[in-house]
DSSP file (Angstrom, degrees, kcal/mol; ACC not computed):
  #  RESIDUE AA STRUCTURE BP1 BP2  ACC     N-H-->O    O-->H-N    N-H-->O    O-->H-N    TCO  KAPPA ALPHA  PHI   PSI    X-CA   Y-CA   Z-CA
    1    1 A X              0   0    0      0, 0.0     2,-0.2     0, 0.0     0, 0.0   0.000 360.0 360.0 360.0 123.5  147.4  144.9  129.6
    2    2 A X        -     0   0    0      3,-0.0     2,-0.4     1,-0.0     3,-0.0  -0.567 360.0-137.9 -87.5 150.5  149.4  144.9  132.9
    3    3 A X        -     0   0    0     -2,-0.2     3,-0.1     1,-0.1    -1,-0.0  -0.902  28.9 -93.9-126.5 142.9  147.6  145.6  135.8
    4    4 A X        -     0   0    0     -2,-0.4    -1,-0.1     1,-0.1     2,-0.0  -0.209  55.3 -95.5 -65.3 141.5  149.1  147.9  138.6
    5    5 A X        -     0   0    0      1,-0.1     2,-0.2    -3,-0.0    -1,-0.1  -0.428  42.7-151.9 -65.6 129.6  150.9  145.6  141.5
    6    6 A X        -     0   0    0     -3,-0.1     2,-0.2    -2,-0.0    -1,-0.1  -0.666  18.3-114.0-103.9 149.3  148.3  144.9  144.4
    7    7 A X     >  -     0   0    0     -2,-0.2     4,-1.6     1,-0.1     5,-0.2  -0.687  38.3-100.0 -92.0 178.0  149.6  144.3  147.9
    8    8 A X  H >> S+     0   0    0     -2,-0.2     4,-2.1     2,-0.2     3,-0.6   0.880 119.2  50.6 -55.0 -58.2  148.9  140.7  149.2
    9    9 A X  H 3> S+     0   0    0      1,-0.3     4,-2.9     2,-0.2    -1,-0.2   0.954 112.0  44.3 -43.6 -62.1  145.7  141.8  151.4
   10   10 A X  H >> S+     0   0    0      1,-0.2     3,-1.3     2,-0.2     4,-1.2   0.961 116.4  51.0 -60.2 -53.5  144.0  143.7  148.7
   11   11 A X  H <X S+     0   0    0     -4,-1.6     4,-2.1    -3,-0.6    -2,-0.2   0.901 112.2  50.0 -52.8 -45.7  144.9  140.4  146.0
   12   12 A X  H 3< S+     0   0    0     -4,-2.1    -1,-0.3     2,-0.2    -2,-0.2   0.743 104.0  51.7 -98.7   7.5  143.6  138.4  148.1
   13   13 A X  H X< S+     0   0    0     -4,-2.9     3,-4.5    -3,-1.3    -2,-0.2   0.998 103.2  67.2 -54.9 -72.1  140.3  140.2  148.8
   14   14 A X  H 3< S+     0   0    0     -4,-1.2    -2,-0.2     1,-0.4    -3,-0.2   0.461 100.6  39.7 -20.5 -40.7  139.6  140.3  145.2
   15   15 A X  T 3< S+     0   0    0     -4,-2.1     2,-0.7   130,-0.1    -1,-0.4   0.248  92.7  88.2-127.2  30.1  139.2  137.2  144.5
   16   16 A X    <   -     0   0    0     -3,-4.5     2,-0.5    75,-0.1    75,-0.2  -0.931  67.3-139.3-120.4 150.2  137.1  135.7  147.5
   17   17 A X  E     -A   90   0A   0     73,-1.5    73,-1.9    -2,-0.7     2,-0.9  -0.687  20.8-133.5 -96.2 131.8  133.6  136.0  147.1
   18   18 A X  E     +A   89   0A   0     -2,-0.5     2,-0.5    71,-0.2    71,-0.2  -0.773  25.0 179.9 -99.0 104.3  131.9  136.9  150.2
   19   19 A X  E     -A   88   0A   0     69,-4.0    69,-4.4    -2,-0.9     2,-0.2  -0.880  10.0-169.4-140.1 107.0  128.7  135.6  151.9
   20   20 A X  E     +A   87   0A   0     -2,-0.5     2,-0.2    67,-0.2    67,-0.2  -0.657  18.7 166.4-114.7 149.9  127.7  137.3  155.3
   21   21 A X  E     -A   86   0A   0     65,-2.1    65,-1.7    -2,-0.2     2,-0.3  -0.775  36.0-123.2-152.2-163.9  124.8  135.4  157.4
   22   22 A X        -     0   0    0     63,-0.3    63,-0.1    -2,-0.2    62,-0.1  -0.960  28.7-119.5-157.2  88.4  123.3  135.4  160.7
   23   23 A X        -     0   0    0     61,-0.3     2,-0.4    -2,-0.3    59,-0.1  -0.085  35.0-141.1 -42.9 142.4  123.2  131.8  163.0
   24   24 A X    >   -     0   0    0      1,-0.1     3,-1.4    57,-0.1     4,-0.4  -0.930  21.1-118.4-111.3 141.4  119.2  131.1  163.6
   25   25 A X  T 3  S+     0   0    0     -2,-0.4     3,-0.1     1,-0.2    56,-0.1   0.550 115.7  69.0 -59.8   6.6  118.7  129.9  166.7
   26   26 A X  T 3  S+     0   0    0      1,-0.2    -1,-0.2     3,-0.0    -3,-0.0  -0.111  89.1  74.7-110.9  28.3  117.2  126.5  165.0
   27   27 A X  S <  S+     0   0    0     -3,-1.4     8,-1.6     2,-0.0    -1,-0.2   0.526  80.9  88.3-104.0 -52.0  121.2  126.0  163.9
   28   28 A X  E     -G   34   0B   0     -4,-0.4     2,-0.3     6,-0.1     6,-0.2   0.000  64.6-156.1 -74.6 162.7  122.2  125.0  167.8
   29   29 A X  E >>  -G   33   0B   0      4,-0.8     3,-5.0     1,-0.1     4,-0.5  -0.957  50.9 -74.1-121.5 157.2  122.0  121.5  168.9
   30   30 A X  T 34 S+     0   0    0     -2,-0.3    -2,-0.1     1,-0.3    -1,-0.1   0.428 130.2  56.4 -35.9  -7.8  121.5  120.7  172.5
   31   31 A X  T 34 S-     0   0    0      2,-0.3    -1,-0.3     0, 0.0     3,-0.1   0.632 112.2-119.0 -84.7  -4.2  125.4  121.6  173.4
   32   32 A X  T <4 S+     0   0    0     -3,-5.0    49,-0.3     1,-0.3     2,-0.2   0.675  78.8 105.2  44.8  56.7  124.8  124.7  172.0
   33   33 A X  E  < S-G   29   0B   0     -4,-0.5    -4,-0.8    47,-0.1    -2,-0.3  -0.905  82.4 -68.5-132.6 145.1  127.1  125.1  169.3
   34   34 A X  E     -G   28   0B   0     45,-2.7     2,-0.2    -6,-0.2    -6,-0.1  -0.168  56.5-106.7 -54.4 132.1  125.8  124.9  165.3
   35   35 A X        -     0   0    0     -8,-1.6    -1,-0.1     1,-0.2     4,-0.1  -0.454  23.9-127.1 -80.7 135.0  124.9  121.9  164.5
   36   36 A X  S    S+     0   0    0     -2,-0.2     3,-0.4     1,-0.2    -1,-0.2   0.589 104.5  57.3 -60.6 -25.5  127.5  120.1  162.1
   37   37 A X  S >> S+     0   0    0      1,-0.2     2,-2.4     2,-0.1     3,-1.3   0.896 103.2  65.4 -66.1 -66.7  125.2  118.9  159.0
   38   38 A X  H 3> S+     0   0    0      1,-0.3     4,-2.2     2,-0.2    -1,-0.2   0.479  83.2  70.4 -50.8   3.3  124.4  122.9  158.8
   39   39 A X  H 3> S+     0   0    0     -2,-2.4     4,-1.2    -3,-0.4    -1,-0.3   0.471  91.5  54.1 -77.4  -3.9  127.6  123.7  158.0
   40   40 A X  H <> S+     0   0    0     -3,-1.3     4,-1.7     2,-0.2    -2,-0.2   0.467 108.8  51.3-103.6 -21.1  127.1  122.2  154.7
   41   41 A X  H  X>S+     0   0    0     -4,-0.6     4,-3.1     2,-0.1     5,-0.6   0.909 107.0  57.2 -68.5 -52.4  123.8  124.6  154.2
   42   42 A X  H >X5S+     0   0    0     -4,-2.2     4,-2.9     1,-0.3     3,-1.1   0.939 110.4  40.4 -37.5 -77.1  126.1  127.4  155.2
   43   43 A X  H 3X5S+     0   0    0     -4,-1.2     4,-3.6     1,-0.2    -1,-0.3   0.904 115.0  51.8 -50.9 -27.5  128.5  126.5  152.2
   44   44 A X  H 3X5S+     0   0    0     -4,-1.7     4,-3.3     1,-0.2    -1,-0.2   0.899 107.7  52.0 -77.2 -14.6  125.7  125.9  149.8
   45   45 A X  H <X5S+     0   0    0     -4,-3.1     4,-2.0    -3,-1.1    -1,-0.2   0.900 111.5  47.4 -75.1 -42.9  124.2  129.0  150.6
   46   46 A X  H  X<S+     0   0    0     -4,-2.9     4,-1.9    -5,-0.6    -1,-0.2   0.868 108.7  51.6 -44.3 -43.0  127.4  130.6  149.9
   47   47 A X  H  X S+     0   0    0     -4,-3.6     4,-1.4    -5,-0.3     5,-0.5   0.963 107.8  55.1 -75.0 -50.1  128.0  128.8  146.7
   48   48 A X  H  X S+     0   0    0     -4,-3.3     4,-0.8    -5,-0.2    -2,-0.2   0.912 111.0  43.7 -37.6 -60.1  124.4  129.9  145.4
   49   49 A X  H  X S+     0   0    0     -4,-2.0     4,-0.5     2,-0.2    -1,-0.2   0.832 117.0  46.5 -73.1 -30.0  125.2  133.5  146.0
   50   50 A X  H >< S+     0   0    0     -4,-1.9     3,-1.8     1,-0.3    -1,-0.2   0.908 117.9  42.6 -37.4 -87.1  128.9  133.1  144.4
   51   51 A X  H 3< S+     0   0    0     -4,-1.4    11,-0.7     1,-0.3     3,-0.4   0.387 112.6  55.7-110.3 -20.2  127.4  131.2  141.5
   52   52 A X  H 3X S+     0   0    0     -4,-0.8     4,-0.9    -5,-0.5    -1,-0.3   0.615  83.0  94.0 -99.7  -7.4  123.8  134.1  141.1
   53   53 A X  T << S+     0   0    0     -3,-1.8     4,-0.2    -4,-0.5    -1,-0.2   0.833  80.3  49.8 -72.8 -19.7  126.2  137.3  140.8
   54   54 A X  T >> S+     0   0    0     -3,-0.4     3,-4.0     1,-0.2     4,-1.5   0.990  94.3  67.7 -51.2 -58.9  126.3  137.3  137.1
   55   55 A X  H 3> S+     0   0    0      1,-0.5     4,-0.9    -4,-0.3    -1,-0.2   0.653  94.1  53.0 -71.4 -45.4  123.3  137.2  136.7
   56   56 A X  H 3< S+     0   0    0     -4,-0.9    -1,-0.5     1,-0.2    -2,-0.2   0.499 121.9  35.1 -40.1 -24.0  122.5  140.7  138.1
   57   57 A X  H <4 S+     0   0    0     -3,-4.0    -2,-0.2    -4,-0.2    -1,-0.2   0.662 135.0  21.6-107.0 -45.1  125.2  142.2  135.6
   58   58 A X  H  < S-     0   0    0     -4,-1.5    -3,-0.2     2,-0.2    -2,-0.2   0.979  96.1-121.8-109.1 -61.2  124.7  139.7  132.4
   59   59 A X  S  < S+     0   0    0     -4,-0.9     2,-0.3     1,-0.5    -3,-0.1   0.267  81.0  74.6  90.5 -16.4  121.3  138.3  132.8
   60   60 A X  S    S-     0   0    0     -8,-0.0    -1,-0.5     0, 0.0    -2,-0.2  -0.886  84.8 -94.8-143.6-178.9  122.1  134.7  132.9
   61   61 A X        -     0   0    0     -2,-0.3     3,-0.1    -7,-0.1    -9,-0.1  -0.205  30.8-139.5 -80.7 153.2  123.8  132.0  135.4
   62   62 A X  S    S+     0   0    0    -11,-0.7     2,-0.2     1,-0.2    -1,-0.1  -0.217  85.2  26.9 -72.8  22.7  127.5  131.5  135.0
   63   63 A X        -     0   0    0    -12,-0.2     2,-0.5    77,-0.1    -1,-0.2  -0.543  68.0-175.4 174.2 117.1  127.4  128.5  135.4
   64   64 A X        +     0   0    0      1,-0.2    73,-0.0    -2,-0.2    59,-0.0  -0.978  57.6  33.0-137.8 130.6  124.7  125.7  135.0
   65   65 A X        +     0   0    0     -2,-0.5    58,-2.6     1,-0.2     2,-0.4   0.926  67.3 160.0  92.1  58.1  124.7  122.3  135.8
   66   66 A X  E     -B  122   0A   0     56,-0.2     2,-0.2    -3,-0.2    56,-0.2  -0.913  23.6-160.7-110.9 138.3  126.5  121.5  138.4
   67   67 A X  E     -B  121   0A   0     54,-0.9    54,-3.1    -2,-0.4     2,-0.7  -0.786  34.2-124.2-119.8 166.4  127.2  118.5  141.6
   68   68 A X  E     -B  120   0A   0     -2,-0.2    52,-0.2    52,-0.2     3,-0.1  -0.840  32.7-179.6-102.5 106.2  128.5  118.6  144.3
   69   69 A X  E    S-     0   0A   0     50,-1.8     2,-0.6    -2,-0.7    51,-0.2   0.891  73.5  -7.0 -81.7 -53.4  131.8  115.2  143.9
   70   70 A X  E     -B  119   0A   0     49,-1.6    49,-1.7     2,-0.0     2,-0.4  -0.889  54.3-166.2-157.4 139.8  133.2  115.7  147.6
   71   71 A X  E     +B  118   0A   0     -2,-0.6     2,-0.3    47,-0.2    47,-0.2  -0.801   9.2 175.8-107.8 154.6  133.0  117.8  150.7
   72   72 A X  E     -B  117   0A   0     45,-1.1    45,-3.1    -2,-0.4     2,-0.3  -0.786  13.8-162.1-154.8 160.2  135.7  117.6  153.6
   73   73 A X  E     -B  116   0A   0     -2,-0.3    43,-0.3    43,-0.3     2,-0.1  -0.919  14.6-151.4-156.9 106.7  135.2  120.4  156.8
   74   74 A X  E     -B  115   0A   0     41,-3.7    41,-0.7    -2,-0.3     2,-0.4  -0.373  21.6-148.9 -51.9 153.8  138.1  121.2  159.2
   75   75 A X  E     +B  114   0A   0     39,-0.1    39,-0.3    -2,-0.1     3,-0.1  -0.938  22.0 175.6-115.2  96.8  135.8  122.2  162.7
   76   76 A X        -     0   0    0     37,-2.3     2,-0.2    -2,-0.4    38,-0.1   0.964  58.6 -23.9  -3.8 -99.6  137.9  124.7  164.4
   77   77 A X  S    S-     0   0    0     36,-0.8    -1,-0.3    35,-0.0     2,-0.1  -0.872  84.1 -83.3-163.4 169.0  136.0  125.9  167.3
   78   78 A X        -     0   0    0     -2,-0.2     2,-0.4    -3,-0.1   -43,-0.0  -0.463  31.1-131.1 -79.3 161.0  132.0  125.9  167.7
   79   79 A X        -     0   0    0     -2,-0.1   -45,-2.7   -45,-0.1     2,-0.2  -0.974  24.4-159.8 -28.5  74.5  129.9  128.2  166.6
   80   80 A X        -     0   0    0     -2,-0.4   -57,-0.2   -47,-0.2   -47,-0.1  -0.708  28.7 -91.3-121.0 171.7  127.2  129.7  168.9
   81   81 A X        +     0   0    0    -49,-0.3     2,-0.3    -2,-0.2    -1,-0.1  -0.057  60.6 140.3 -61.1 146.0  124.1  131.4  168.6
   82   82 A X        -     0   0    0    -59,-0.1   -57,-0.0     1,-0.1    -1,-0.0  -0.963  62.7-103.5 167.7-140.7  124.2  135.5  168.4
   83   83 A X  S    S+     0   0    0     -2,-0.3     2,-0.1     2,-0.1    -1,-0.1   0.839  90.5  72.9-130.4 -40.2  123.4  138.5  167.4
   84   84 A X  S    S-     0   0    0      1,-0.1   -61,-0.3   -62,-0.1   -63,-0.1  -0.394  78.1-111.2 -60.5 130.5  126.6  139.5  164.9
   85   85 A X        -     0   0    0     -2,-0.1   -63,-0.3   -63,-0.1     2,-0.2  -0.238  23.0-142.1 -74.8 180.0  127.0  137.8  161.4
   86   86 A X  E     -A   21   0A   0    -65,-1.7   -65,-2.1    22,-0.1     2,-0.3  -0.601   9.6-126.2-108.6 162.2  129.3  135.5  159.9
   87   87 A X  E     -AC  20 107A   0     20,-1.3    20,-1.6    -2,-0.2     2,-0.4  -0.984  15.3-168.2-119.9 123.0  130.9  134.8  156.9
   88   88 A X  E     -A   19   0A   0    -69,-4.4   -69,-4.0    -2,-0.3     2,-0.4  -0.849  17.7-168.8 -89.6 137.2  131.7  132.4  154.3
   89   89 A X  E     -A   18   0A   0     -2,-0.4    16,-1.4   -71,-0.2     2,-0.2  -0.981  10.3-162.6-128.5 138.6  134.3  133.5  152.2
   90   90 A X  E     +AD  17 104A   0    -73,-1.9   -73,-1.5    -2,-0.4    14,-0.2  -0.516  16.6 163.5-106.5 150.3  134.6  131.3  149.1
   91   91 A X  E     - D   0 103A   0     12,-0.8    12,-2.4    -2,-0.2     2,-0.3  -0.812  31.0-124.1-165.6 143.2  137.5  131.0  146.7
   92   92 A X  E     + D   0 102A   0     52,-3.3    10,-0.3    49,-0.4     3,-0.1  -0.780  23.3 178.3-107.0 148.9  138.6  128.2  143.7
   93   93 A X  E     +     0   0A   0      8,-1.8     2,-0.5    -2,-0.3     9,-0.2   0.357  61.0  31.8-117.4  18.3  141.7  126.8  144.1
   94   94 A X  E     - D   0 101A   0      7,-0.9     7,-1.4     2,-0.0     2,-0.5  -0.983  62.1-159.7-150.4 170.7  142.0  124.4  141.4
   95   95 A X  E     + D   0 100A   0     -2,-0.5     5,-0.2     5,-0.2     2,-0.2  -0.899  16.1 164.6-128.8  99.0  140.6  124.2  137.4
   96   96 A X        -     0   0    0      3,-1.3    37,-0.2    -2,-0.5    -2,-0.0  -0.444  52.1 -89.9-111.7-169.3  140.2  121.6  135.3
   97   97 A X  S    S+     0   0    0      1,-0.2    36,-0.2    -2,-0.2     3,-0.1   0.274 118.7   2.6 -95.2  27.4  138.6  120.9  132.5
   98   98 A X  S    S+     0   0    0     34,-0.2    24,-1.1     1,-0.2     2,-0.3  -0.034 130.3  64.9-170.2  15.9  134.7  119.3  133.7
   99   99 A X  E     + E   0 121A   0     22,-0.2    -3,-1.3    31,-0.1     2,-0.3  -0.926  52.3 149.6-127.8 157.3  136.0  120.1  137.5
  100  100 A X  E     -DE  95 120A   0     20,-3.5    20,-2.9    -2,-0.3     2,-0.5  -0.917  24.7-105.0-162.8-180.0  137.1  122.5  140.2
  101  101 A X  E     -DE  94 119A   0     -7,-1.4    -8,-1.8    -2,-0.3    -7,-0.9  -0.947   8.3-166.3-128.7 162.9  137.4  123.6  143.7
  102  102 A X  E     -DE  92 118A   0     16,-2.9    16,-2.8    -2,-0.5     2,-0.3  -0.825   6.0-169.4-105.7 133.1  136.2  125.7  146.3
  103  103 A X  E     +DE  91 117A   0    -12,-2.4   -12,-0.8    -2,-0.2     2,-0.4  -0.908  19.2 174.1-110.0 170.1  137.7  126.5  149.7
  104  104 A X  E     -DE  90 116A   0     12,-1.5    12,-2.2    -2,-0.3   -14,-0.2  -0.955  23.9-150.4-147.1 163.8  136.0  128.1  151.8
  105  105 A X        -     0   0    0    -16,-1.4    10,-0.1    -2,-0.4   -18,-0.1  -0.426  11.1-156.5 171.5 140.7  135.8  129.5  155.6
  106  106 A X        +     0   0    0     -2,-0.1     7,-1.5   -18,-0.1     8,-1.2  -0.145  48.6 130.3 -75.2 136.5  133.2  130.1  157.6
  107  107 A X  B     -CF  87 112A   0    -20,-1.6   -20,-1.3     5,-0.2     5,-0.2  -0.896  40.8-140.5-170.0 173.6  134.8  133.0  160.2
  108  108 A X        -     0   0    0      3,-2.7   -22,-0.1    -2,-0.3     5,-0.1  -0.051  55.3 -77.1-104.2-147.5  133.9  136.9  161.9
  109  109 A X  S    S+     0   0    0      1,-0.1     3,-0.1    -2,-0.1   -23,-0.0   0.157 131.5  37.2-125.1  10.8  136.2  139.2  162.4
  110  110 A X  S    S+     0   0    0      1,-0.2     2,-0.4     2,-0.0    -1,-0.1   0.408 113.0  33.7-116.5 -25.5  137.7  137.8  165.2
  111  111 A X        -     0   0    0    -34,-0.0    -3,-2.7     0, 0.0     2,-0.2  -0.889  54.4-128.6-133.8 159.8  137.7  133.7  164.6
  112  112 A X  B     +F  107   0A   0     -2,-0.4    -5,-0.2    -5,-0.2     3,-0.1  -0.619  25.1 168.2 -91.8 153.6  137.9  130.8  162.5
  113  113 A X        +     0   0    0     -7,-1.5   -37,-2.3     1,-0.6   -36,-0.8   0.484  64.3   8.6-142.3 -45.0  135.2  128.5  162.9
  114  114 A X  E     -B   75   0A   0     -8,-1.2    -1,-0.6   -39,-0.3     2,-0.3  -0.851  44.1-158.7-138.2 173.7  135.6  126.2  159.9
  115  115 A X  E     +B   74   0A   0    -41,-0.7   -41,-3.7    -2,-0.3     2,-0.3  -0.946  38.1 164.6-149.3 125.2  138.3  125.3  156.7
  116  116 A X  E     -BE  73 104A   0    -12,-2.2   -12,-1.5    -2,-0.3     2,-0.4  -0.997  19.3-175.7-141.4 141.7  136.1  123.4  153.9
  117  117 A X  E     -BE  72 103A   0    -45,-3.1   -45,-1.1    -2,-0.3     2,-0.4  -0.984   3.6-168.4-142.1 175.3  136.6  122.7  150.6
  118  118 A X  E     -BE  71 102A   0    -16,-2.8   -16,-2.9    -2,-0.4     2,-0.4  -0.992  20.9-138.5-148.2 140.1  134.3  121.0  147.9
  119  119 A X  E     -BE  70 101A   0    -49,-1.7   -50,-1.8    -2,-0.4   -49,-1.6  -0.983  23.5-158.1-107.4 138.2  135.2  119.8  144.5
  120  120 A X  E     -BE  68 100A   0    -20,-2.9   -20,-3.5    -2,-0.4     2,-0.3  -0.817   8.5-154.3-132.2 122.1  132.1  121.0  142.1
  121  121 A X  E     -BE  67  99A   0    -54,-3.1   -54,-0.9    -2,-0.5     2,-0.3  -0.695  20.6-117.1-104.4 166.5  131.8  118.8  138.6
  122  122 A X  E     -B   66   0A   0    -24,-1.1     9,-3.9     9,-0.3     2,-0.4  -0.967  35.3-140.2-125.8 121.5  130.3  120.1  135.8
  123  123 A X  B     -H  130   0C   0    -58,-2.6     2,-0.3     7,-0.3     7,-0.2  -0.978  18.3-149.7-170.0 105.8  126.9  118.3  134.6
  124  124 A X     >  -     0   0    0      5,-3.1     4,-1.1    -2,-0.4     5,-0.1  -0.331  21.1-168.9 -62.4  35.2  125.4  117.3  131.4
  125  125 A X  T  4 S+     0   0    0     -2,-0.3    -1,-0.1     2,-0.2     5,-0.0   0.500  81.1  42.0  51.5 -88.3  121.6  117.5  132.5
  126  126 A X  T  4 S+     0   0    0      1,-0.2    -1,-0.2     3,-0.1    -2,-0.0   0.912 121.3  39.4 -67.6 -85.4  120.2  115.9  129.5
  127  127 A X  T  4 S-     0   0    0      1,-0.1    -2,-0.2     2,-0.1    -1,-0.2   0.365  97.8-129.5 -54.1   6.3  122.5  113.5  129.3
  128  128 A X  S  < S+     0   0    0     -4,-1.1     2,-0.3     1,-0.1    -3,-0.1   0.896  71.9  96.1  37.6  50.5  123.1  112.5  133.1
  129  129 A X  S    S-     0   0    0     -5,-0.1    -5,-3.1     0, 0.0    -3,-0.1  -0.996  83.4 -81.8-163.5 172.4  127.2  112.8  132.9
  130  130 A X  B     -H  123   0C   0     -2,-0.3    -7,-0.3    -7,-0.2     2,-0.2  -0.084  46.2-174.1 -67.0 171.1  129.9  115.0  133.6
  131  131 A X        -     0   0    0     -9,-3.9     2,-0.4   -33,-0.2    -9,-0.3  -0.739  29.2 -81.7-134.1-162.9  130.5  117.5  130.7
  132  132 A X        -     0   0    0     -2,-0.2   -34,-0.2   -34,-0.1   -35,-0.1  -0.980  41.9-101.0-118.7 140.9  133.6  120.3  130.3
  133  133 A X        -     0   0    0     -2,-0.4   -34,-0.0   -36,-0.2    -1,-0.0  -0.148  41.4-131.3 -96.2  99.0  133.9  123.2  131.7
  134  134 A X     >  -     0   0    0      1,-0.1     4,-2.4    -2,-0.1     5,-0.3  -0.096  27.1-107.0 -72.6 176.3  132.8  126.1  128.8
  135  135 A X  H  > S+     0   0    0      1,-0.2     4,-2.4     2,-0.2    -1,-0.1   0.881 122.0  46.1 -78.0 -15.7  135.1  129.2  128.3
  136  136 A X  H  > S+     0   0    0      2,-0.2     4,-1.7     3,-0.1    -1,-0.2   0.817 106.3  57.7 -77.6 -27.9  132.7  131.7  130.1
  137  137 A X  H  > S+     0   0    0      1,-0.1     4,-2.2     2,-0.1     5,-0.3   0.988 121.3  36.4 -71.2 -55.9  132.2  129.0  133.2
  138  138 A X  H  X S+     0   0    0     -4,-2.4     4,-3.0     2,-0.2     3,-0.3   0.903 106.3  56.0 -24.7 -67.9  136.3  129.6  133.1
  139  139 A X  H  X S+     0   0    0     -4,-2.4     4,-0.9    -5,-0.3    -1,-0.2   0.948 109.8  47.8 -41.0 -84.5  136.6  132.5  132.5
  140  140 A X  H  < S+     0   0    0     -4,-1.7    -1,-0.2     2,-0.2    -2,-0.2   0.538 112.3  52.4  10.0 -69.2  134.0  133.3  135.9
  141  141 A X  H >< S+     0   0    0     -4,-2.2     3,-1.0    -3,-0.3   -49,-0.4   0.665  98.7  61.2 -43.4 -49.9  136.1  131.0  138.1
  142  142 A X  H >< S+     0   0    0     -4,-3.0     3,-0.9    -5,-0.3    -2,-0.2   0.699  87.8  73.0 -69.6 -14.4  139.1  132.6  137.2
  143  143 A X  T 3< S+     0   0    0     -4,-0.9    -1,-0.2     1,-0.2    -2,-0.2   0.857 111.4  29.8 -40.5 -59.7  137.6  135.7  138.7
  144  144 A X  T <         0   0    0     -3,-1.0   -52,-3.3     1,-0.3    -1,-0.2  -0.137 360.0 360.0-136.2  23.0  138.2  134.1  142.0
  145  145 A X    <         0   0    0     -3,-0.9    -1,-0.3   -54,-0.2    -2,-0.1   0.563 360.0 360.0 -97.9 360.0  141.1  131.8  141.8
């Protein structure tokens, strides 16, 4: 089935997943900008909500068993405390078979504050090693590539 031509804006809503929060003031560090580990809570919180939206339509995860292989975080500009939220907006750019990635960035509706990406393995449990990537975990992902 061919699907009616989107302009670029609209494509490229569709497939980032969106994750609005709020700095708490127990984010600043004494310069009083967010403090840099909590930018990796910021993504995971993001990735949780990404990763929980099936479940609310289907009834189970879309995806189970996963670590986190590598992080890297561009910093913009700082962060400070205030009263409007923020956003991660999440998207995968690449697919493998027992891998992928996320980029993400953290920004409002006027700035950028961060560029992150994570590559996210896929993780046998039982067996303590990577596994492959099932067709529904695909499938899911591809939602947002």
């Amino acid at each position: 089935m061919v699907q009616p031509a989107l302009d670029t804006d609209r494509r490229e809503e569709l497939r980032r997943h969106i994750h609005e929060f709020h700095v708490r003031f127990g984010d600043i560090d004494v310069l009083g900008h967010v403090n840099n580990c909590r930018y990796l809570t910021y993504l995971e919180d993001a990735r949780v909500s990404m990763f929980r939206l099936d479940p609310l339509r289907q009834g189970t995860a879309p995806l189970k068993g996963l670590v986190v292989a590598r992080h890297e975080i561009d910093y913009k500009r700082p962060l400070l405390f205030g009263p409007e939220p923020v956003r991660v907006e999440t998207w995968v750019t690449e697919l493998r078979a027992a891998s992928f990635a996320l980029a993400y960035e953290i920004r409002d509706d006027e700035h950028l504050y961060v560029r992150a990406s994570s590559v996210i393995v896929a993780y046998d449990l039982e067996n303590t090693r990577s596994r492959r990537l099932s067709e529904d975990e695909v499938a899911f992902l591809s939602a947002y590539r």
